[in-house]
N, C-alpha and C positions, 0 to 999 in steps of 0.2 A: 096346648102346652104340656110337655113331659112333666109327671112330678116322681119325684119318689117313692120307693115301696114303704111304709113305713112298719116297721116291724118292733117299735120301739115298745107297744104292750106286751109282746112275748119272749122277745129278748133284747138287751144291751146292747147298743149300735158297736161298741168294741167287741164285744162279743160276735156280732154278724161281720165283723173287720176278721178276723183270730180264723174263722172259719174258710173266709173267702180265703184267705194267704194260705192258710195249713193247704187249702186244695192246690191251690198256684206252685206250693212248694212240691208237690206230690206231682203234679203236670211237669215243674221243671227238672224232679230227677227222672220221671221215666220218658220225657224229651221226644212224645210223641207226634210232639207238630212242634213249629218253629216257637223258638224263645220268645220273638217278637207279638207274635198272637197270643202267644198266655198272655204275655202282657198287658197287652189291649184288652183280654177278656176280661183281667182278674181287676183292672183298672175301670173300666165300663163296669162291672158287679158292683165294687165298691163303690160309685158314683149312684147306680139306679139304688142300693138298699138305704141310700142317706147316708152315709162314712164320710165323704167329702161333697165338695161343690162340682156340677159337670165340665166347669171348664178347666177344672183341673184332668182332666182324663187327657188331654191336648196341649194343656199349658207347656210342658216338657218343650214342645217344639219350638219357641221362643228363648230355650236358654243358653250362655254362653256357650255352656260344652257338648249340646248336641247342634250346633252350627259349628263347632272348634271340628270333632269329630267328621262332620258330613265335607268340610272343607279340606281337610287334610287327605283322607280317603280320596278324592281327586288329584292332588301334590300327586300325594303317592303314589298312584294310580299312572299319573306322567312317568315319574322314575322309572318305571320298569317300562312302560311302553316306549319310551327314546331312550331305552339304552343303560342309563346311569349305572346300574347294576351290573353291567357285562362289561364298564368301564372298570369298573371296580376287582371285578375278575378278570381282567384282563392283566391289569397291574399286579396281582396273584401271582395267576400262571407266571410273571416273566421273573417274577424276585425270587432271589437265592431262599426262598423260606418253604419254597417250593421241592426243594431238594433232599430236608430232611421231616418224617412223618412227625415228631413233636411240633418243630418250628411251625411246620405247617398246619396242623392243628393249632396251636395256641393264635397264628394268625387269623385263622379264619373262625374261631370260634369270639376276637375279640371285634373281627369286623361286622362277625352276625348281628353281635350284642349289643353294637354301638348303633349299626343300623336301624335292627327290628325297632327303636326306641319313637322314629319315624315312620319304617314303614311296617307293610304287611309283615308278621313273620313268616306266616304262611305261603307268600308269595314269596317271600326272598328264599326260605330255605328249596321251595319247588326251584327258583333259579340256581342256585348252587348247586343242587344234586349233580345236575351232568356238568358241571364243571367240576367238579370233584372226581367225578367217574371218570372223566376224560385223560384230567390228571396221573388218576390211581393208574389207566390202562398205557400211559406213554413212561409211567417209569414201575413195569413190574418187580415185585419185590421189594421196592421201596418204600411204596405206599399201600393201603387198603381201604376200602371204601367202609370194612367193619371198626375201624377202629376211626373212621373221622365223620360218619353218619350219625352217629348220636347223639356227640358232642355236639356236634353244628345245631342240631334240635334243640339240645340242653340250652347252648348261650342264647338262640333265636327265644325261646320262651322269656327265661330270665332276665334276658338283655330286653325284650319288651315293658319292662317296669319301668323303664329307668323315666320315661314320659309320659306325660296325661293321654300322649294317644299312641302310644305304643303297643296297645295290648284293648281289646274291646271290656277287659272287666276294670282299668281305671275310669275310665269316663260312666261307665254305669255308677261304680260305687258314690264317684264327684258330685255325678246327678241325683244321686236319691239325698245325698249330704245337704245339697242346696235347697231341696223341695222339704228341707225336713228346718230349715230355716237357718243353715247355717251356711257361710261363703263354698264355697266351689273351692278343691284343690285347688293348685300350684301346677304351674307346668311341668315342672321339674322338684317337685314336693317327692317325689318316691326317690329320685335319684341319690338324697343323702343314702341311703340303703339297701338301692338296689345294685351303685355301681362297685361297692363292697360286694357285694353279693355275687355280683360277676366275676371279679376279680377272683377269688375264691374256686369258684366254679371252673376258671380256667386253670386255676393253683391246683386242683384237684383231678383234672383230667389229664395234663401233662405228667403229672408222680404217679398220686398212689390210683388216680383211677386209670392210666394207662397199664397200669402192672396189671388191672384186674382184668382189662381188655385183654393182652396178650395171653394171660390165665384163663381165662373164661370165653373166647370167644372162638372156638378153635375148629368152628365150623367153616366149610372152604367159603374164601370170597368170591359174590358173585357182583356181574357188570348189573352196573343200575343204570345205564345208558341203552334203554334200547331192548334189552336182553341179549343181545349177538354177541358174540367175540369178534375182538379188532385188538391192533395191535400198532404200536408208536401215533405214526403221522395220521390214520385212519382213525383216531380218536373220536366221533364226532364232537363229545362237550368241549373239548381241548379247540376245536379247531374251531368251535362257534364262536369262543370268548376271544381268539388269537384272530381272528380275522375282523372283528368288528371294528367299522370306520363310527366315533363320532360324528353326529350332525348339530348341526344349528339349535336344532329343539334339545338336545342332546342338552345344552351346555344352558341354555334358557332354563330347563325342568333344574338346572343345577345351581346355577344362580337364583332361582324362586324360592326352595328348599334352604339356601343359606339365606336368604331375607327374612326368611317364616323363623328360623332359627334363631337368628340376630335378633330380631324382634321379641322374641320368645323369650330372649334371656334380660334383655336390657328393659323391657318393658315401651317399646317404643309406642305402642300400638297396645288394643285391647287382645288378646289371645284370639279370639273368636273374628273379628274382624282382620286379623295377619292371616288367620288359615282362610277366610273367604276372597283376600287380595289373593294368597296364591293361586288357588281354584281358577279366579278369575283371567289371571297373568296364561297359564296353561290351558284354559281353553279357549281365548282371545288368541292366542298365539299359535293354533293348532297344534303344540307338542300331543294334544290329542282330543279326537272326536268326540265332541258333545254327545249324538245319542248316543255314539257305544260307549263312551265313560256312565251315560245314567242304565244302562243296560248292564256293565261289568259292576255297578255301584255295590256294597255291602249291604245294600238295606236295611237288612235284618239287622245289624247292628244299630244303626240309625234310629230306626223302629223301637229296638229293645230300650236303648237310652232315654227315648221321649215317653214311652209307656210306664217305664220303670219307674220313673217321677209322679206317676198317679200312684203307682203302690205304697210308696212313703208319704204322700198325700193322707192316703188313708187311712193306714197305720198311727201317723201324727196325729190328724184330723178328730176319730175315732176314741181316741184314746187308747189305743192295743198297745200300741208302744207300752205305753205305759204301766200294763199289765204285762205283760212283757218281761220288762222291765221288775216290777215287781217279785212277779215269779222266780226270776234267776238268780235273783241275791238272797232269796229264801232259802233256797236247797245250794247256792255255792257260796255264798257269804259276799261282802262288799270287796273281798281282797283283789286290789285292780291288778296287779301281774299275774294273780290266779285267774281274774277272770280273761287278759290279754292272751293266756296262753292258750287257754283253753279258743277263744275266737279263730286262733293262730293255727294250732293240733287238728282242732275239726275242718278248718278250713282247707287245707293243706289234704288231708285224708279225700276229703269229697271233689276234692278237686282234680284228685289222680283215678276218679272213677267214673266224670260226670262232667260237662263241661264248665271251664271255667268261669266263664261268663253270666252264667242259671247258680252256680255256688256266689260268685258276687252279690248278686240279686237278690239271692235269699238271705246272703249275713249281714248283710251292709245293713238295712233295717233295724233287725234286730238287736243287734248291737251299737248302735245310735241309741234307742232305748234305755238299754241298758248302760247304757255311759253317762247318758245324761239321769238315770233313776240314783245313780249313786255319785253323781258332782263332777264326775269325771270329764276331760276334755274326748269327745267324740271324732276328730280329729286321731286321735293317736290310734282307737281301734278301727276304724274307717281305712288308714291308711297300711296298719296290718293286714286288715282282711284281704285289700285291694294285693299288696306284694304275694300275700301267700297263696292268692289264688292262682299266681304263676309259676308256683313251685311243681307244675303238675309233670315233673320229669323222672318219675320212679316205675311209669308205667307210658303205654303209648297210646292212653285212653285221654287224660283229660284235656289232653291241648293238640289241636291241627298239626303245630310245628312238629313235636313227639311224630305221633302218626303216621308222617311221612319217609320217615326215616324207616318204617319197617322193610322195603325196598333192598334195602342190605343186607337182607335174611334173618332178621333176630327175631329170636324167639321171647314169649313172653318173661318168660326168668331173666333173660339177657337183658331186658329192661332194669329189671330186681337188684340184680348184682351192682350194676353199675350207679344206681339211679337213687336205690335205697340210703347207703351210707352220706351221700352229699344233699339229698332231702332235709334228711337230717338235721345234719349241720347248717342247712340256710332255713330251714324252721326254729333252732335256736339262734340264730343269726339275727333275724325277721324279729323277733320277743325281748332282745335286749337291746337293737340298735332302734328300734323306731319310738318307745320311751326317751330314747339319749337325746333325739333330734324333734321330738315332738310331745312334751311331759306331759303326762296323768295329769297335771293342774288343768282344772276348766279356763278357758278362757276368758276374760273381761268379756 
């Protein structure tokens, strides 16, 4: 029989908790191995030194939102393998919105946004690119790939809040909330703020941040299709999204997605058991291959969810939290919108330099603590942390969707210019709309 290290003569089991994390958080900003393995490791520490019980290092894997998560990851996984998304750009290319570069933008940046909330943003923005390029290269001069590549990153990040599985750092944040003894988000608990928040976002790209594009961006445009030159009908993204025939599974992946949805909202169903009916509906149906869905699988997300639920184990268990906790209202006082802002400002900063998923992981905890050391509803900074850690659109370090976008040639100021001034504004956005829809009062 394994037992414990016990280290309780020489030091405070909160204390050997404080030490394990401080290292975890130092593994997760220099992100030298996958997110998922700290996890596991900082989760196993805490389990062998006595912090919590071992079956909590595993228990993660039984809970709503890392089966909600591992189920939806498949849906979506369908979408893009039959098509849905080239259905979607398909209908694009043909509508008059295609014709002028605002319209056109504000289209496609409200279709990312609504989308990513379901799927990969990662994958959807990789699918758009060359249909955008395609676009830009059949009508020159009218369009540019520099001034609708960023935006399309911007609402893809952003527009991933708006659902429990839009984005990999709500469902971490959900899961350490639950292991920490309190319910699990809402499916759509961010979208009071996040779809504000888009909206916004798209108000800002079209005005004043298109002026800053045609101001600031005045380096030549280059083909993100390919790298060749081509011209009109020899577009290849144009002629990928214009020729696709729907299929059968085509319209099955589509109808699945609107059940999981339906479901989603009216409560027909438990969350976690709607995303596991989809999964199942698409891979019984072939819309797509069992082992290469579990081979294309995100794991590592999967993984970080259920590991991530030992660290607040621990934390909780330990009693760190709670020193924690202690600590912070010593040196910032109990003032809950000082201390909101502050979860909010850091958040947001670490997140434009580091991935957003490892800044979840790391705040979510800690401030669960600290909400609950001063009476506060943990709920309201939880769902803070989770929005602002998608705000990572100032730079094209902390989020995949950003990243991909550098293809267009932007340099990294080009980021700054554009990305700074609406940061901004959706981190004060983030501070006074999620108090409105979720108040400082603790909970019954």
């Amino acid at each position: 029989m394994v037992k414990m290290i016990d280290l309780s003569g020489f030091i405070a089991t909160e204390y050997v908790a404080l030490i394990i994390i401080g290292l975890t958080l130092v593994a997760f900003v220099l992100d030298r191995i996958p997110l998922a393995i700290t996890a596991l490791c900082s989760s196993l520490l805490l389990a062998l030194f006595g912090t919590m019980e071992f079956k909590k290092v595993y228990s993660g894997f039984a809970t709503p939102v890392t089966l909600l998560v591992f189920g939806m990851l498949i849906v979506g996984y369908a979408l893009f393998e039959t098509g849905v998304v080239k259905v979607l750009g398909s209908w694009i290319l043909r509508s008059r919105f295609a014709r002028n570069e605002k319209s056109l933008l504000a289209v496609m940046m409200l279709v990312a946004g609504v989308a990513s909330a379901f799927l990969s943003n990662t994958a959807l923005v990789a699918t758009f690119i060359p249909l955008i390029g395609g676009m830009v290269a059949a009508a020159p001069g009218r369009l540019s790939n520099k001034n609708l590549l960023m935006p399309l990153g911007m609402a893809a990040s952003v527009g991933g809040t708006i659902s429990l599985v839009g984005s990999t750092s709500q469902p971490v944040a959900s899961s350490i909330l639950e292991e920490s003894g309190y319910g699990g988000l809402g499916m759509f608990s961010f979208a009071y703020v996040a779809i504000p928040a888009l909206i916004v976002l798209i108000l800002y790209c079209v005005t004043i941040g298109y002026k800053v594009m045609e101001k600031s961006f005045t380096f030549a445009d280059v083909n993100v299709v390919g790298g060749g030159t081509f011209e009109g009908s020899d577009a290849p993204g144009a002629e990928e999204f214009e020729n696709f025939k729907p299929t059968v599974h085509t319209w099955i992946a589509t109808a699945t997605l609107l059940f999981c949805v339906v479901s989603f909202v009216t409560g027909l169903l438990p969350i976690e058991i709607t995303a596991l009916i989809g999964a199942a509906v698409v891979l019984i149906t072939g819309c797509v291959d069992f082992k290469k869905t579990m081979a294309q699988l995100d794991w590592n997300t999967v993984l970080l969810i259920a590991f991530a639920q030992g660290i607040a184990a621990g934390m909780n268990d330990s009693g760190a939290g709670q020193k924690i906790s202690e600590l912070s209202v010593q040196i910032v006082g109990d003032n809950l919108w000082m201390l909101l802002a502050i979860a909010v400002i850091v958040t947001v900063v670490l997140t434009n330099i580091m991935s957003n998923t490892a800044v979840a992981a790391m705040m979510t905890p800690i401030f669960i603590g600290i909400a609950v050391g001063v009476g506060a509803n943990p709920y309201t900074f939880v769902l803070a942390i989770a929005l602002a850690s998608n705000m990572s659109i100032a730079t094209p370090i902390g989020g995949t969707a950003m990243s991909q976008t550098l293809v267009a040639g932007y340099s990294f100021r080009d980021y700054l210019r554009l990305g700074v001034p609406i940061t901004a504004l959706l981190t004060i956005l983030v501070i006074i709309l999620t108090p409105m829809f979720f108040p400082f009062e603790m909970l019954p």
